[in-house]
MOPAC internal coordinates of N, CA, C and O (Angstrom, degrees):
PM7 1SCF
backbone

  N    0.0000 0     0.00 0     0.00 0    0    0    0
  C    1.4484 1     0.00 0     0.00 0    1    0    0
  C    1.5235 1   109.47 1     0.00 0    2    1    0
  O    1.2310 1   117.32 1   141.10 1    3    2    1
  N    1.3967 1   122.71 1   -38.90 1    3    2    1
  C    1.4079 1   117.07 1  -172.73 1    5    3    2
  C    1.5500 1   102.91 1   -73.58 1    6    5    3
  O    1.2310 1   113.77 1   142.08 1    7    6    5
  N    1.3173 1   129.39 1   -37.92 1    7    6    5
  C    1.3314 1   118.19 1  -170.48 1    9    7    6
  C    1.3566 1   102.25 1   -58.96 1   10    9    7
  O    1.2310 1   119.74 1   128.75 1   11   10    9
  N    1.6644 1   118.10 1   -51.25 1   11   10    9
  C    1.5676 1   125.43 1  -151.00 1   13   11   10
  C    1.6039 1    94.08 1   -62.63 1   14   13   11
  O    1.2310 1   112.80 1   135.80 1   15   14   13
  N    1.7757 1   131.20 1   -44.20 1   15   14   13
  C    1.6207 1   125.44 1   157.07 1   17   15   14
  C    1.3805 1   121.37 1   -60.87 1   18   17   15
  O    1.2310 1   116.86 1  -174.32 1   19   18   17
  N    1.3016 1   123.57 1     5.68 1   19   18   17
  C    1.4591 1   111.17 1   169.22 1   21   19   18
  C    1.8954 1   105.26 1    77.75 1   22   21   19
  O    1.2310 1   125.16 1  -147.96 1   23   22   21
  N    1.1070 1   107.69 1    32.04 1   23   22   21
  C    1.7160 1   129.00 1  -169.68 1   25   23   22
  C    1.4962 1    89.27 1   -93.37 1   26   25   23
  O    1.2310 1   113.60 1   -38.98 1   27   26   25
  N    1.7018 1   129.70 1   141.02 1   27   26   25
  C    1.5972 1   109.85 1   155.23 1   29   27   26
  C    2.1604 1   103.94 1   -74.12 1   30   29   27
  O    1.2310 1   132.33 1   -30.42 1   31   30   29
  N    0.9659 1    93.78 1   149.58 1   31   30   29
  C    1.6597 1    95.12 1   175.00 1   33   31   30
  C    1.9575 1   110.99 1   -52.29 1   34   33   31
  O    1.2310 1   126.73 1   133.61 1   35   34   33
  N    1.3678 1   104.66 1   -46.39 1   35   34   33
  C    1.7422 1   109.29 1  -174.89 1   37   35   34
  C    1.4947 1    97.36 1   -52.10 1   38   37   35
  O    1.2310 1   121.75 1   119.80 1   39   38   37
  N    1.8446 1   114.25 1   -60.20 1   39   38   37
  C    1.2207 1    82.50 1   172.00 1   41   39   38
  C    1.3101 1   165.56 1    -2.93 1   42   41   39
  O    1.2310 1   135.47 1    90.96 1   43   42   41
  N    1.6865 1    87.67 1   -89.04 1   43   42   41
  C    1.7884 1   118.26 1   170.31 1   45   43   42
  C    1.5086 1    98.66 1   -43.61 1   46   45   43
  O    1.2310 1   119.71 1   124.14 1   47   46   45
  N    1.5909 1   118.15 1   -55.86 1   47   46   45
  C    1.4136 1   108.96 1  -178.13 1   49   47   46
  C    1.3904 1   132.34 1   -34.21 1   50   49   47
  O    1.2310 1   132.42 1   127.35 1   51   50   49
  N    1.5749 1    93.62 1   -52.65 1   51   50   49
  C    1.6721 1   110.05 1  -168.44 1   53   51   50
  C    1.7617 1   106.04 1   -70.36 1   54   53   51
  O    1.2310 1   119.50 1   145.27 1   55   54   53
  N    1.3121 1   118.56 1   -34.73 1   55   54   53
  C    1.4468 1   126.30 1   164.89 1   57   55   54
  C    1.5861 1   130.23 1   -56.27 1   58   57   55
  O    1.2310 1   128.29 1   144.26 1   59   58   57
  N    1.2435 1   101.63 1   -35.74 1   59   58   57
  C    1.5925 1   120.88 1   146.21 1   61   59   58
  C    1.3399 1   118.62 1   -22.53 1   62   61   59
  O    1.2310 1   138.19 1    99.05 1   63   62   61
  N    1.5005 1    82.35 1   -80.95 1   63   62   61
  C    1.7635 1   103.00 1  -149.44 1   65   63   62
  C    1.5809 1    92.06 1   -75.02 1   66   65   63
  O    1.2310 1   115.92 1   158.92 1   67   66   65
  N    1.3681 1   125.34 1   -21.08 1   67   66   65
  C    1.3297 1   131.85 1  -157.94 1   69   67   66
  C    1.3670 1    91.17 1   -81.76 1   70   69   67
  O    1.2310 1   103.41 1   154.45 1   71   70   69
  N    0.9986 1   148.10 1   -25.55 1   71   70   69
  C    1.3829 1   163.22 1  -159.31 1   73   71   70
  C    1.8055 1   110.59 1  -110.72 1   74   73   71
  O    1.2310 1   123.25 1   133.51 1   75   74   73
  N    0.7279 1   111.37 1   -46.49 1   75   74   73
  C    1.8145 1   136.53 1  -176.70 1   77   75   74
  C    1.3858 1   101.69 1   -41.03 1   78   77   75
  O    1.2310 1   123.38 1   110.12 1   79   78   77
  N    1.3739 1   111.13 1   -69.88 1   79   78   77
  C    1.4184 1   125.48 1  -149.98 1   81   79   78
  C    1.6341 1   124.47 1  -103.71 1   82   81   79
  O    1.2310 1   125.75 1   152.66 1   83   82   81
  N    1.6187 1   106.55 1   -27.34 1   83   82   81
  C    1.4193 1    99.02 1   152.93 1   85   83   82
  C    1.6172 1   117.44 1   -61.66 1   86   85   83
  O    1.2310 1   122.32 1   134.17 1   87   86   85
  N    1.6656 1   113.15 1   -45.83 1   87   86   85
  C    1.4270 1   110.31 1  -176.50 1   89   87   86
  C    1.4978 1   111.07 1   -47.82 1   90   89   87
  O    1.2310 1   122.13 1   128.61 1   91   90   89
  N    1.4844 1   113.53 1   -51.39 1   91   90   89
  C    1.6338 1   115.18 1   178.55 1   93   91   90
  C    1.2419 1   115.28 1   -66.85 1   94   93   91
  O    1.2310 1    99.92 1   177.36 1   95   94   93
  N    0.8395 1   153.90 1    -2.64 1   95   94   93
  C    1.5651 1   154.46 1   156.30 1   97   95   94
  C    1.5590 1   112.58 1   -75.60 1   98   97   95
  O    1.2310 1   126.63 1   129.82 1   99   98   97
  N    1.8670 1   104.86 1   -50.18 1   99   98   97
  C    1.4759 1   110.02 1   165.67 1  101   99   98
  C    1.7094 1   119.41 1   -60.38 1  102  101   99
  O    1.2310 1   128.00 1   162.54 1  103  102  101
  N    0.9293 1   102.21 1   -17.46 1  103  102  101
  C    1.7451 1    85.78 1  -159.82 1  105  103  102
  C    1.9149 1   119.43 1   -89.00 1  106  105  103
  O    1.2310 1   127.76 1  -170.84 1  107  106  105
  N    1.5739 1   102.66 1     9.16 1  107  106  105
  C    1.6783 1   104.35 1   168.05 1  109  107  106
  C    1.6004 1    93.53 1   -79.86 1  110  109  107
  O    1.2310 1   124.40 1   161.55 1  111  110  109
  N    1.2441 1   109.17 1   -18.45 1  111  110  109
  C    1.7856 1    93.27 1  -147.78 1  113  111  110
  C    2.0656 1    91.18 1   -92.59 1  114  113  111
  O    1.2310 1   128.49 1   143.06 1  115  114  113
  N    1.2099 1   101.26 1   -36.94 1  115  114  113
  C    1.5661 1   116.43 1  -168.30 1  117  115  114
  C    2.1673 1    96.31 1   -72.82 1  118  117  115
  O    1.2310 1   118.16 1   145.85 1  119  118  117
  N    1.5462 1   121.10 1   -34.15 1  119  118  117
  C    1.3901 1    99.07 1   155.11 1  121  119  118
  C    1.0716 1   128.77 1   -93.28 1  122  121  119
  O    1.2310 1   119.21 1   174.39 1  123  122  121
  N    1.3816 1   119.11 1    -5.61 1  123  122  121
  C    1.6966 1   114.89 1   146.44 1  125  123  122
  C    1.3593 1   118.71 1   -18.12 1  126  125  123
  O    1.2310 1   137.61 1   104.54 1  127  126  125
  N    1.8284 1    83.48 1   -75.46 1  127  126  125
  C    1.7454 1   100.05 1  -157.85 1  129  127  126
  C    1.1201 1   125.91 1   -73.61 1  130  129  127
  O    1.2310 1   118.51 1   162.78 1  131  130  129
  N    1.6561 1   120.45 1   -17.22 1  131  130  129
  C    1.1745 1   119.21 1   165.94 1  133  131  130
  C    1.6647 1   128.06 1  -106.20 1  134  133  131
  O    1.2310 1   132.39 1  -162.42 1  135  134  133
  N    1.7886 1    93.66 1    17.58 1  135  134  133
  C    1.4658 1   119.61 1   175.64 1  137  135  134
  C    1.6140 1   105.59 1    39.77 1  138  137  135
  O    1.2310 1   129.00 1  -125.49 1  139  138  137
  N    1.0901 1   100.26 1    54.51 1  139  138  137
  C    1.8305 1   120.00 1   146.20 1  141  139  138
  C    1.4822 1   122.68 1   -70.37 1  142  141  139
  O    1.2310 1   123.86 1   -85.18 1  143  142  141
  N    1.4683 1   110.20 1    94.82 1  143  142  141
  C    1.2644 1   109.97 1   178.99 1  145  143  142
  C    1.2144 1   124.95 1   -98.04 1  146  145  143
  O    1.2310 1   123.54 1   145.73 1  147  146  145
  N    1.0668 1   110.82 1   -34.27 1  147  146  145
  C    1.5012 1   130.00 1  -179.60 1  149  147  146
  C    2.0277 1   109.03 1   -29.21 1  150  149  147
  O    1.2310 1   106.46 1   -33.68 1  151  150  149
  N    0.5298 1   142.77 1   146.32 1  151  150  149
  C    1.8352 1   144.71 1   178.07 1  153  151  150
  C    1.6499 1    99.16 1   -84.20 1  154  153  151
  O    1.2310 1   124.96 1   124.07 1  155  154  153
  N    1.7213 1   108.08 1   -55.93 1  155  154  153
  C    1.2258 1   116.31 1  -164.73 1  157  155  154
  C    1.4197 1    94.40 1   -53.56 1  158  157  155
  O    1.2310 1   117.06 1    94.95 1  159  158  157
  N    1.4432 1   123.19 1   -85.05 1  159  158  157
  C    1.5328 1   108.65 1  -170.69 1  161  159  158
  C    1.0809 1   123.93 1   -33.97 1  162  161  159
  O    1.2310 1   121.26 1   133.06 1  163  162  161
  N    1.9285 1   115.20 1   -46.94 1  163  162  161
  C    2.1912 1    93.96 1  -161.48 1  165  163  162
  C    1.6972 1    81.63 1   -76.05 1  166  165  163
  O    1.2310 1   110.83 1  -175.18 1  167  166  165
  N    1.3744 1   134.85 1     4.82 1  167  166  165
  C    1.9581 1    97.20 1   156.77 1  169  167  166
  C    1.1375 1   116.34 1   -84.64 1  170  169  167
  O    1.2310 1   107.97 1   166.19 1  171  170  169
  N    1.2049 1   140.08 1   -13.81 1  171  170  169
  C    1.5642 1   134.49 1   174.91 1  173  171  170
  C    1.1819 1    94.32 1   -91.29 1  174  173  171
  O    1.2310 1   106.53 1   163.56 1  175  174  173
  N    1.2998 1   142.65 1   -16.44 1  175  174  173
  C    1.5737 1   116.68 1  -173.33 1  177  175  174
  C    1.6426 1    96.51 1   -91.01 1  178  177  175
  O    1.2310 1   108.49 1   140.91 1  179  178  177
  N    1.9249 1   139.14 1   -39.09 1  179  178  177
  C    0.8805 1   141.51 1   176.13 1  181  179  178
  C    1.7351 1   105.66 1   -49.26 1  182  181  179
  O    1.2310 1   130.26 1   125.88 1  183  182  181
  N    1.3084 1    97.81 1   -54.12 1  183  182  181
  C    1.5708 1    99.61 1  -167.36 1  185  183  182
  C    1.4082 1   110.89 1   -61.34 1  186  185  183
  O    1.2310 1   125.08 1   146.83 1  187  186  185
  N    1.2563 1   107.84 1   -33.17 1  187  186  185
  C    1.6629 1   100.98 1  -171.58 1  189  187  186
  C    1.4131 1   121.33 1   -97.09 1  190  189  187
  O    1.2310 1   128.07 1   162.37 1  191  190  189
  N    1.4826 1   102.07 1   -17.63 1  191  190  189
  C    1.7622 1   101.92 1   169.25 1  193  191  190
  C    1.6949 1   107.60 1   -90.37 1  194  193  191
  O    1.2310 1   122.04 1   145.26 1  195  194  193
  N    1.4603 1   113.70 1   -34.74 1  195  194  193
  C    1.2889 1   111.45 1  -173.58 1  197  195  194
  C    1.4050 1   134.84 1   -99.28 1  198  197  195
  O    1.2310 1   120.60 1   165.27 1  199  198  197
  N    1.3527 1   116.46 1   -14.73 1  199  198  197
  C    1.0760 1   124.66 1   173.54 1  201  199  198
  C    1.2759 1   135.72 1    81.87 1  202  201  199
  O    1.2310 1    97.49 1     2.48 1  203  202  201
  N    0.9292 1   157.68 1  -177.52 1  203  202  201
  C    1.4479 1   133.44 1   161.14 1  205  203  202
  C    0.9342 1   105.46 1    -4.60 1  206  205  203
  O    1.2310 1   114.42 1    93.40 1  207  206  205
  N    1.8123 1   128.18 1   -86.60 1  207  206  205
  C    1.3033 1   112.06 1  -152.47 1  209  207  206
  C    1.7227 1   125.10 1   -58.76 1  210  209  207
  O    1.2310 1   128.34 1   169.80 1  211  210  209
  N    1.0969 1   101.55 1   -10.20 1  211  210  209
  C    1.6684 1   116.52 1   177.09 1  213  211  210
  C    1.6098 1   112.96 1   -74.31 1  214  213  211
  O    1.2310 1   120.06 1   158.05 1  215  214  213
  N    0.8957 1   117.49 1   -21.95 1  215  214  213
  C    1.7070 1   148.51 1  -172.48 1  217  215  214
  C    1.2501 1    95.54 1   -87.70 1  218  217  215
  O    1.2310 1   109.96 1    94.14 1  219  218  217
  N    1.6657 1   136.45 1   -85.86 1  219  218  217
  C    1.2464 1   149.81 1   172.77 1  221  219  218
  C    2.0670 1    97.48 1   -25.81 1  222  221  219
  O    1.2310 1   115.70 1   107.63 1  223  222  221
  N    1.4203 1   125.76 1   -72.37 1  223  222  221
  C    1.4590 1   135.56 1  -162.69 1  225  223  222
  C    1.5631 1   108.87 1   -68.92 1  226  225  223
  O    1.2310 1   125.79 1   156.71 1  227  226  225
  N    1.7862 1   106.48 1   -23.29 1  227  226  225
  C    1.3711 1   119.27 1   173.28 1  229  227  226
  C    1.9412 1   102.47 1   -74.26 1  230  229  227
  O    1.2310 1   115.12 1   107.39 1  231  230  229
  N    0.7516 1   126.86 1   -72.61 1  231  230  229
  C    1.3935 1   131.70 1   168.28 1  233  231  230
  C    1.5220 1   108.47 1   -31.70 1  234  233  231
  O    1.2310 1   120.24 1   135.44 1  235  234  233
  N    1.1878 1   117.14 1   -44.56 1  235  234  233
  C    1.6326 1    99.02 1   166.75 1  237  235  234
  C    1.4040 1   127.61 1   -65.23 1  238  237  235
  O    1.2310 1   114.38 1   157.37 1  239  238  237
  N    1.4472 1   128.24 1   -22.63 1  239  238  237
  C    1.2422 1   137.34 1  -172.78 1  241  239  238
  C    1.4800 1    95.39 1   -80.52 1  242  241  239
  O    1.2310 1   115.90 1   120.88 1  243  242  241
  N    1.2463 1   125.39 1   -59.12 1  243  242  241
  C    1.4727 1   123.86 1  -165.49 1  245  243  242
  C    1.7905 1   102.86 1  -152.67 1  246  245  243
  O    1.2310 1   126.83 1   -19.24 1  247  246  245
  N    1.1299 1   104.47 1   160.76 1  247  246  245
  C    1.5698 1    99.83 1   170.74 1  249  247  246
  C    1.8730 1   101.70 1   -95.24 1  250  249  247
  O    1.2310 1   108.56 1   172.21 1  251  250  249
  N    1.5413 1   139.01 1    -7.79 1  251  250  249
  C    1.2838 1   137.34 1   145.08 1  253  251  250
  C    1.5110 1   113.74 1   -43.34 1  254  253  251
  O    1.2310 1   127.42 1   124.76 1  255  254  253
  N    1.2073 1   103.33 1   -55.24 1  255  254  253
  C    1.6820 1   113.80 1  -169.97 1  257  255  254
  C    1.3765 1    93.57 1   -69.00 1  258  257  255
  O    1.2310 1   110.76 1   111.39 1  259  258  257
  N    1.1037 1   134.99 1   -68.61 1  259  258  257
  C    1.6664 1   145.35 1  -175.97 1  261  259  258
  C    1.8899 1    94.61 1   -35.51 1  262  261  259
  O    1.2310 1   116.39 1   120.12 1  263  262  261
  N    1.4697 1   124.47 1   -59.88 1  263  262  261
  C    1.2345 1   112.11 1   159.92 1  265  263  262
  C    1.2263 1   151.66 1    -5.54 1  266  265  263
  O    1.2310 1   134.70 1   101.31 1  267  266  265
  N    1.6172 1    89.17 1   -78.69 1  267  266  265
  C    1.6572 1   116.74 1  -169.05 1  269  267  266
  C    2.0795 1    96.92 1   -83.34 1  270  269  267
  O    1.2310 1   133.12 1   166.27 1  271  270  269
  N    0.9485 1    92.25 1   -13.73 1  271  270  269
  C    1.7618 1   101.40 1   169.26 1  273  271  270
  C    1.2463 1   123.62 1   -64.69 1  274  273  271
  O    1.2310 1   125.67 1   125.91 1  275  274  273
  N    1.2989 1   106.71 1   -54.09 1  275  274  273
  C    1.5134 1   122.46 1   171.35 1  277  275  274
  C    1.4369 1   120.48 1   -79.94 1  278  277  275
  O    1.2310 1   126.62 1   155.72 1  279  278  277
  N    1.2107 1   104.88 1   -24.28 1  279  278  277
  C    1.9717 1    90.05 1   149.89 1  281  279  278
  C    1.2247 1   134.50 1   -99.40 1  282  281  279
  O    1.2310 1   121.77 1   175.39 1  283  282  281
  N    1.9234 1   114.22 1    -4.61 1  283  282  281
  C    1.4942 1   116.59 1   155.46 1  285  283  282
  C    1.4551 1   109.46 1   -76.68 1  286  285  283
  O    1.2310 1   114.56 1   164.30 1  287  286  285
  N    1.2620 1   127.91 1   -15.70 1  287  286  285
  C    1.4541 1   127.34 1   142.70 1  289  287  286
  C    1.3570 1   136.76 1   -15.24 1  290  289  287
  O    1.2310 1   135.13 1    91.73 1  291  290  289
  N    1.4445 1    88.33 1   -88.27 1  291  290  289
  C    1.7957 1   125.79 1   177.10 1  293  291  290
  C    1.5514 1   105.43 1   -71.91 1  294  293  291
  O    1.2310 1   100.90 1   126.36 1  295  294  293
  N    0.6779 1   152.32 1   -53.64 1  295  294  293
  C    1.6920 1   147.57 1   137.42 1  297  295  294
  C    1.3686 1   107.26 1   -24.26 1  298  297  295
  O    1.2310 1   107.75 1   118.95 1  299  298  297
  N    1.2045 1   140.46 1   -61.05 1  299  298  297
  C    1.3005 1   118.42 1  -175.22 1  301  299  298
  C    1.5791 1   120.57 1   -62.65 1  302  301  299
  O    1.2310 1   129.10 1   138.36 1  303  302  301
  N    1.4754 1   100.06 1   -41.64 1  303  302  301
  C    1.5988 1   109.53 1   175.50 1  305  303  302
  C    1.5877 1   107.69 1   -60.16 1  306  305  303
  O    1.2310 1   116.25 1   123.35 1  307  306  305
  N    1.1794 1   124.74 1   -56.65 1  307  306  305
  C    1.1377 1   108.40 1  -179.57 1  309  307  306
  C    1.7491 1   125.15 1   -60.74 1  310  309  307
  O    1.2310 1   124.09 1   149.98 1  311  310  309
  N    0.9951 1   109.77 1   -30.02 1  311  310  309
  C    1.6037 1   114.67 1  -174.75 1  313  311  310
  C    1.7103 1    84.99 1   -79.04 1  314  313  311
  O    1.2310 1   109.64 1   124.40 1  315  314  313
  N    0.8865 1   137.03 1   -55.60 1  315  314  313
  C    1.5443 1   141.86 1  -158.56 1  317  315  314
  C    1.9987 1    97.23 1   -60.18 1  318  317  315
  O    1.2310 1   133.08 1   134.40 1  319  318  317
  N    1.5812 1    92.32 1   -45.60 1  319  318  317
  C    2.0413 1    86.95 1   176.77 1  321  319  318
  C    1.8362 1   115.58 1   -68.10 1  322  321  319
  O    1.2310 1   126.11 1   150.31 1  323  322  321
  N    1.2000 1   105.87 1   -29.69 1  323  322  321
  C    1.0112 1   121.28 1  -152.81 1  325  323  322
  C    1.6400 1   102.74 1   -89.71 1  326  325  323
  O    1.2310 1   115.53 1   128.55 1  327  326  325
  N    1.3315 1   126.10 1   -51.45 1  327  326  325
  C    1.5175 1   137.37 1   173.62 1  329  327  326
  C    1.4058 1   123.61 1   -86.50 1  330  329  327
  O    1.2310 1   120.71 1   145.22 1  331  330  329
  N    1.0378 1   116.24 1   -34.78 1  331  330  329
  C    1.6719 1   129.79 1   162.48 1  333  331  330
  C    1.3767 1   135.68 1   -40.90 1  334  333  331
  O    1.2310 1   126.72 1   128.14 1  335  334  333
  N    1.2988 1   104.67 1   -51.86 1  335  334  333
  C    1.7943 1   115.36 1   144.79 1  337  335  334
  C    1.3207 1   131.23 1  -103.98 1  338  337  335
  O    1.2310 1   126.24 1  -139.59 1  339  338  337
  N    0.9875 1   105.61 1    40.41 1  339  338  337
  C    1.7575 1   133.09 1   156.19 1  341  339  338
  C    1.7068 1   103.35 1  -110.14 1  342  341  339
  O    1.2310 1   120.92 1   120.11 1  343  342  341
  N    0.9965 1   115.84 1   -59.89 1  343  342  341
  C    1.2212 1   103.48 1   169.64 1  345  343  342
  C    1.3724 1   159.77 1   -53.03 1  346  345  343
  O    1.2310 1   140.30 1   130.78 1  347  346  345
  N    1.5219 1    78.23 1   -49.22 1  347  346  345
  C    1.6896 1   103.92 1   149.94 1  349  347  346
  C    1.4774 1   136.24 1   -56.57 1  350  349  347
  O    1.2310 1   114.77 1   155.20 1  351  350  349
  N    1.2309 1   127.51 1   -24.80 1  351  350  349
  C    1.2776 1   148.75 1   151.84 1  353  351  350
  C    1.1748 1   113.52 1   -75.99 1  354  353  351
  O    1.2310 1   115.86 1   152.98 1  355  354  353
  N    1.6058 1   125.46 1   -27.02 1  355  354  353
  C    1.5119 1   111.24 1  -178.44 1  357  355  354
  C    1.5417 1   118.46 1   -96.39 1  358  357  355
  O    1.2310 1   132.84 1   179.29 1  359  358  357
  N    1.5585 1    92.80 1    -0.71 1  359  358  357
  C    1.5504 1    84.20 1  -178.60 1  361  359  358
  C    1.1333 1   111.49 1  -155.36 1  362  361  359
  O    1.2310 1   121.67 1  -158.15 1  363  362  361
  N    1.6322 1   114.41 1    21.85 1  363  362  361
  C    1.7707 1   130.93 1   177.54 1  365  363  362
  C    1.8801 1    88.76 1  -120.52 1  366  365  363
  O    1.2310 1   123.87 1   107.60 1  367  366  365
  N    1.4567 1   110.19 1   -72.40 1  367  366  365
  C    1.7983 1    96.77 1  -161.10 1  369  367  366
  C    1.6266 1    94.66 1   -80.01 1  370  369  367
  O    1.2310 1   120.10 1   180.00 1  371  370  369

């Protein structure tokens, strides 16, 4: 995706990870507080804000959560390949 926007890839990387790992550190305390119990959600919320590593910390809680991770995953990536440079062209060039 970053090449097809003209992104360098290290970039995108470093924005990633820059993003990745405060969220995963935040997110025992953030379903604490809004007493999210459910498994299914914190795996779509891990998978889709965190990424792999949200996937990997989801799988430790439960192999349900580890689940629903890997398709808030795969759903994000795909909507993210798919809408991302559509957008970017429709309302950047």
């Amino acid at each position: 995706i970053a090449n097809k926007i003209g992104t360098p890839s290290s970039l995108a990387v470093l924005f990633v990870f820059a993003t990745n790992i405060p969220w995963l550190l935040l997110t025992s305390f953030v379903f604490r507080a809004i007493r999210m119990k459910d498994q299914r959600a914190q795996g779509i919320a891990l998978g889709t804000v965190c990424h792999g590593l949200g996937v990997a910390r989801a799988f430790q809680v439960s192999e349900l959560c580890g689940t629903y991770a890997v398709i808030g995953m795969s759903l994000m990536g795909i909507i993210s390949g798919i809408l991302l440079p559509i957008l970017i062209i429709a309302f950047v060039l």
